[in-house]
C-alpha positions as CSV (number, residue, x, y, z in Angstrom):
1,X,0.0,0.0,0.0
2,X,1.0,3.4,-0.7
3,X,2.0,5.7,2.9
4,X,2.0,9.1,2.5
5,X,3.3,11.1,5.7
6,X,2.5,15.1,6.6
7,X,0.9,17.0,9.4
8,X,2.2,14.4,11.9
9,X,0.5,11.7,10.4
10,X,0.3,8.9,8.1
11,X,-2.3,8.6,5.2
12,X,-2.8,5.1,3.4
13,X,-3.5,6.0,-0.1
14,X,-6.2,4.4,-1.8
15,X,-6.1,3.2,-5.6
16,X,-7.8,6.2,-6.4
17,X,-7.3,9.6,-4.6
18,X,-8.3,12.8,-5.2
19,X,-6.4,15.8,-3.5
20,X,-7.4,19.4,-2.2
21,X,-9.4,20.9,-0.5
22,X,-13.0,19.7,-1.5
23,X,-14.5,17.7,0.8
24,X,-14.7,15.3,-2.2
25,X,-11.0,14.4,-1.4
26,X,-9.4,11.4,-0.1
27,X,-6.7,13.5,0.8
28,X,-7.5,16.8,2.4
29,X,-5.2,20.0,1.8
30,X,-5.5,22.4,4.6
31,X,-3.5,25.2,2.6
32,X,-5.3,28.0,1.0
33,X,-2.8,27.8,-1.8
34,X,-4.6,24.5,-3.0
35,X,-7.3,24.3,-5.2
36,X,-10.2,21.8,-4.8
37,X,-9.4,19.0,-6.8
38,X,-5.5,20.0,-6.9
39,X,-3.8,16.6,-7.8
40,X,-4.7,12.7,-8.2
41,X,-3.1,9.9,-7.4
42,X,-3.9,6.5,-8.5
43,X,-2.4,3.0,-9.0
44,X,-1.9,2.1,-12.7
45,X,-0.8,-1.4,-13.8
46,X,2.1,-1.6,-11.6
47,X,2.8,2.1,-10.0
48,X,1.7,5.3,-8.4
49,X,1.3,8.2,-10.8
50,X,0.7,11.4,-9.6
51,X,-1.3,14.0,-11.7
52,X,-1.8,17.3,-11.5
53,X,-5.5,18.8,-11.9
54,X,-4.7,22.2,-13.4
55,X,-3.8,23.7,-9.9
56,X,-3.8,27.4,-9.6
57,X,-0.5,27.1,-7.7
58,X,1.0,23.8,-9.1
59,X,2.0,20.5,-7.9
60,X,5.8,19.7,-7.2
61,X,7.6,15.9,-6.5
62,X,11.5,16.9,-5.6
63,X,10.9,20.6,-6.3
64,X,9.7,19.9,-9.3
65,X,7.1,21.4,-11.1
66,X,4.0,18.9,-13.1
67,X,2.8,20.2,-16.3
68,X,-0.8,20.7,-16.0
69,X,-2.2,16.4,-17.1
70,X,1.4,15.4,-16.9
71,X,1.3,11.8,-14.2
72,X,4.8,11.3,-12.4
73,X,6.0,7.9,-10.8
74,X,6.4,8.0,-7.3
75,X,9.6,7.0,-5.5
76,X,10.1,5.8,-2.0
77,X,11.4,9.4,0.1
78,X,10.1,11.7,-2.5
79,X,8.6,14.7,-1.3
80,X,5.3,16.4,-2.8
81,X,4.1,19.9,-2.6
82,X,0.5,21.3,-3.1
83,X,0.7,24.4,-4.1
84,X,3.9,25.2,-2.2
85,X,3.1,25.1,1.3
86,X,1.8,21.5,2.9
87,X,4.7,18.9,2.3
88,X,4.1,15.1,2.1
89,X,6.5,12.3,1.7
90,X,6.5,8.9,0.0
91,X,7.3,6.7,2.9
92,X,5.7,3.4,0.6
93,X,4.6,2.7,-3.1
94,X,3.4,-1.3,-2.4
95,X,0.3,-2.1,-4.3
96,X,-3.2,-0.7,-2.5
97,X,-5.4,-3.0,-0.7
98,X,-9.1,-2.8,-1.9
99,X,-11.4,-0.2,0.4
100,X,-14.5,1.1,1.1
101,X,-15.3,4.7,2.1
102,X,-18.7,5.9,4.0
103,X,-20.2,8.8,1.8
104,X,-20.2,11.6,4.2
105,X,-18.6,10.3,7.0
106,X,-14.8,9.6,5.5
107,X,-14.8,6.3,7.6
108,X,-12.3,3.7,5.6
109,X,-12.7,-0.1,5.4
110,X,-9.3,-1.8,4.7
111,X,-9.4,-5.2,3.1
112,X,-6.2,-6.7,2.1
113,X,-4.9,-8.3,-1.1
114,X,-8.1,-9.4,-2.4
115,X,-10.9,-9.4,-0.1
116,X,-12.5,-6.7,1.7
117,X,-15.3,-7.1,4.4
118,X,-17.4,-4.6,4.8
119,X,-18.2,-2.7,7.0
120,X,-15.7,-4.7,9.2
121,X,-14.6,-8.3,9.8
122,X,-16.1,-8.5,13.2
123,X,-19.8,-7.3,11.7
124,X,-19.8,-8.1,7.6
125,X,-22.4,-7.2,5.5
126,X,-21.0,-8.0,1.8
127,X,-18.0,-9.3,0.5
128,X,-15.8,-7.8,-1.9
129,X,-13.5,-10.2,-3.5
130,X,-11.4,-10.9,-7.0
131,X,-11.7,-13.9,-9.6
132,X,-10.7,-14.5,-13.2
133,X,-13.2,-11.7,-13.6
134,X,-12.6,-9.5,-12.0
135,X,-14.1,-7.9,-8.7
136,X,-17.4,-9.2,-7.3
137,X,-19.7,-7.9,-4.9
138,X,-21.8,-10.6,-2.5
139,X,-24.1,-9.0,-0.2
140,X,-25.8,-12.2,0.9
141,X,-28.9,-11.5,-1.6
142,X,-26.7,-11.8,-4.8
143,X,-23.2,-11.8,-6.4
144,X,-22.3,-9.1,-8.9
145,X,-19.9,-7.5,-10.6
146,X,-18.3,-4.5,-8.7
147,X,-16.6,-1.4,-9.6
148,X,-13.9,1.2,-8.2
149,X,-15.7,4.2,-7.6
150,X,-19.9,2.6,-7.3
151,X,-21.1,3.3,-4.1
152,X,-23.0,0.0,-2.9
153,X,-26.0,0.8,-0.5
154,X,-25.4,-1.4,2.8
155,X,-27.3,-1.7,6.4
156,X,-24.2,0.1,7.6
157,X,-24.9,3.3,4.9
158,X,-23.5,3.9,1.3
159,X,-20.4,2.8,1.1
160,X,-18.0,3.9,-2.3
161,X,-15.5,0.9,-3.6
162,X,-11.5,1.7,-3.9
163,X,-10.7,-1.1,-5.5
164,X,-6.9,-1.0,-7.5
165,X,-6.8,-2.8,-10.8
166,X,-6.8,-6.6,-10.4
167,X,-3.4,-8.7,-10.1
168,X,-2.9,-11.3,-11.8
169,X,-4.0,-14.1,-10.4
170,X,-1.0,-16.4,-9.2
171,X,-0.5,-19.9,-10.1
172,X,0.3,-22.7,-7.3
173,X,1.8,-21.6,-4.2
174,X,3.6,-18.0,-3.8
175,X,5.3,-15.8,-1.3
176,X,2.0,-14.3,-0.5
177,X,-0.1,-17.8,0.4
178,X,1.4,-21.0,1.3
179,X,-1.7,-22.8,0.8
180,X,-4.0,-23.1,-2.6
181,X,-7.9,-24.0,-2.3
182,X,-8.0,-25.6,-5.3
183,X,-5.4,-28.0,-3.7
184,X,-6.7,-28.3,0.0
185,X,-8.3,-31.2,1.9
186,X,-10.5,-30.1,4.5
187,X,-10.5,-32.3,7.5
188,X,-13.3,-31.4,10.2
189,X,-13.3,-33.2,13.6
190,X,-16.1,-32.7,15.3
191,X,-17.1,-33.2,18.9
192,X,-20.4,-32.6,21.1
193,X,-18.5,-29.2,22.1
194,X,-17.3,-27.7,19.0
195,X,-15.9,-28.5,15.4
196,X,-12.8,-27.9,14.5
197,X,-10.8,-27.8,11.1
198,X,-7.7,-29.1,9.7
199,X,-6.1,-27.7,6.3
200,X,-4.5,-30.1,4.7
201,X,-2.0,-30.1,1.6
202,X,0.9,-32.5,1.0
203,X,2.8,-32.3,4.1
204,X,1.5,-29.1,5.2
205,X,-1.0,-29.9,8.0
206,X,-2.9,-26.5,9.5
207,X,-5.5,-26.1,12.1
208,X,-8.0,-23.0,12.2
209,X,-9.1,-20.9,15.2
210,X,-12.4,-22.6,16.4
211,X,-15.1,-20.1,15.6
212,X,-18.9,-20.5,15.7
213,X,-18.8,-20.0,11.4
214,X,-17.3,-23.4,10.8
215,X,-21.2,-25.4,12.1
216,X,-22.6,-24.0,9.0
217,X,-18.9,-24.8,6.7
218,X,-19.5,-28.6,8.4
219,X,-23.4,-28.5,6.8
220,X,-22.4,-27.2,3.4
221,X,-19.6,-30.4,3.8
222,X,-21.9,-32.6,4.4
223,X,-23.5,-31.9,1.8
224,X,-21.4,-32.2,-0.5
225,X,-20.1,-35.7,1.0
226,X,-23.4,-36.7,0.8
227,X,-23.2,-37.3,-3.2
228,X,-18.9,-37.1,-3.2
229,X,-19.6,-38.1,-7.5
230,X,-21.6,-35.5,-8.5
231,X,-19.8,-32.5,-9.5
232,X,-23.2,-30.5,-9.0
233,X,-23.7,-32.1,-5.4
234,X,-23.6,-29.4,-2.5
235,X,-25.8,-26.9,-3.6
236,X,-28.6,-24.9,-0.9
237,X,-30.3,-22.4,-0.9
238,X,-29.4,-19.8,2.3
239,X,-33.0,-20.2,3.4
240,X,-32.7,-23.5,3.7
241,X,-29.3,-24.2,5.2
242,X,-30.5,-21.4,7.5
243,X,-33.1,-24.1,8.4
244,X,-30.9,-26.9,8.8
245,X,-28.5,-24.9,11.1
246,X,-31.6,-23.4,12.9
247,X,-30.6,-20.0,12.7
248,X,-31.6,-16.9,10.7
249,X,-30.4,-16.4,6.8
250,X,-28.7,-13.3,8.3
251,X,-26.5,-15.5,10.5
252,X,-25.8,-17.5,7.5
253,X,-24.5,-14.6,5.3
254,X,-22.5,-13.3,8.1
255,X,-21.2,-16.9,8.5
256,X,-20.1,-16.9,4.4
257,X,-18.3,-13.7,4.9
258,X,-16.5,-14.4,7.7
259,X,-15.5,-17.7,6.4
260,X,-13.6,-16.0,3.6
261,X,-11.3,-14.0,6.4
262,X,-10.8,-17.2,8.3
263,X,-9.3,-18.7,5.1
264,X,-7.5,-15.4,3.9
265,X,-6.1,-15.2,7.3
266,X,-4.4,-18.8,7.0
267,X,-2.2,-17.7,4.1
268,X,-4.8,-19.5,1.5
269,X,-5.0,-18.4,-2.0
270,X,-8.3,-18.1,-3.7
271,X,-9.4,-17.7,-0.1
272,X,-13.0,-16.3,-1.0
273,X,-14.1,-18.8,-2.6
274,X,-14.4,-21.3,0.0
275,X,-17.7,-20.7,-0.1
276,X,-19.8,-20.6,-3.9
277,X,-22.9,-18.7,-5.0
278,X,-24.5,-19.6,-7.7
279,X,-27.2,-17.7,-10.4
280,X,-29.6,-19.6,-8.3
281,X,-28.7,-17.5,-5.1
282,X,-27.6,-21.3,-3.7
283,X,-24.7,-21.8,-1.5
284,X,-22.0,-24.5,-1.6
285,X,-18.3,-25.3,-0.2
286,X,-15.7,-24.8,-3.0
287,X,-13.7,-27.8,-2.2
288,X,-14.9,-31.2,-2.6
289,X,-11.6,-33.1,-1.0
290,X,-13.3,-33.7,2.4
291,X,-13.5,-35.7,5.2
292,X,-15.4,-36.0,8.9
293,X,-14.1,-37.3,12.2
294,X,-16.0,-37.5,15.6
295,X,-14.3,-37.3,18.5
């Protein structure tokens, strides 16, 4: 993620960010020597280019001066200027983690790599994850395609996407996740207490935090174990697994969500997808290597 520092503080950039001293910005420009929409700064491809807007009183990277339209590359330590007075400095130019932004408030959700909870882990409403499509949004009701810059109407409020251009997807196991979904076996030992969850993937063995999410993971399993031939075997709606788990289709939706961070959080690629909605609106578990132990 990019890290810009000024004012005694640090601002994580989003993929796209308007500068000045609108209150349209992402970044805010307390200098009267700004204009309103004085700069952008957005990740393209692979890097951070700064634009200036047209500025009354220009934009500067080293003490230089942007042509009006011109984008510059940030640097690590460079230092920019909007319209000469307030300084900020590069401090990181990583890639940007998807966000959201509460219209009116300027509250930021923070997802990372490729899946963003919103409004927060703890309490999810939707989803917001990447495929060989691109971004998708999953509220619980549907899956569709989602943009950077739509503002999605949630419980929470109205919430406007920051999502950076996608990465490609990687193949096998990376430096980022140890584990691949498409190569897991899930291994579920359940007890009259609790159900717990084993990862497994040639010699890598991993067990997950126990959280109340994995009961409704262990019914879509089942599930799918019930018919282990049929590649269309697993499929539910969330009304009735909601049934079957005796519990509201809210708690089921939360449940799908949080799923997805429980998997990110173990290093696993293709994380989100642990979980499969279909056209249908139907739910299913999106590995079929699986297996069931009582304890």
């Amino acid at each position: 993620m990019a890290i810009l520092s000024g004012r005694g503080t640090a601002f994580q950039v989003p993929a796209r960010c308007l500068i000045g001293r609108s209150a349209l910005a992402e970044l805010r420009i307390q200098s009267g020597r700004a204009s309103s929409e004085h700069a952008s700064l957005g990740w393209y491809r692979d890097r951070w280019l700064l634009r200036d807007l047209a500025s009354s009183n220009g934009t500067t990277v080293d003490g230089r001066t942007l042509c009006p339209r011109d984008r510059m590359p940030l640097s690590p330590g460079s230092h920019l200027s909007f319209g000469g007075e307030e300084v900020w400095t590069v401090m990181d130019i990583a890639a940007p983690d998807p966000c959201a932004i509460l219209v009116g408030a300027g509250q930021y959700c923070w997802g990372r790599q490729n899946l963003l909870l919103i409004p927060s882990p703890d309490a999810p409403e939707a989803s917001v994850f990447a495929n060989d499509a691109g971004w998708k949004l999953d509220t619980g009701n549907e899956v569709s395609a989602a943009l950077g810059g739509e503002v999605v109407r949630l419980p929470s409020g109205y919430w406007r996407l920051q999502l950076p251009d996608r990465l490609p997807t990687p193949s096998g196991l990376t430096a980022s996740y140890e584990l691949d979904l498409s190569q897991l076996t899930l291994c579920f030992h359940v007890s009259a207490e609790r159900v717990s969850l084993v990862l497994e993937q040639a010699a890598t063995r991993r067990q997950l935090p126990s959280r109340a999410c994995l009961q409704t993971l262990l019914a879509l399993a089942r599930l799918r174990m019930a018919h282990p031939s049929s590649p269309d075997a697993g499929w539910i709606s969330s009304l009735d697994l909601a049934e079957t788990r005796a519990c509201s289709p809210e708690k089921v939706n939360v449940d799908v969500h949080r799923l997805r961070r429980l998997f990110q959080e173990a290093d696993v690629h293709d994380a989100a997808h642990i979980i499969e909605r279909d056209d249908a609106k139907r739910l299913r578990i999106g590995v079929g290597r699986l297996r069931e132990m009582n304890e």
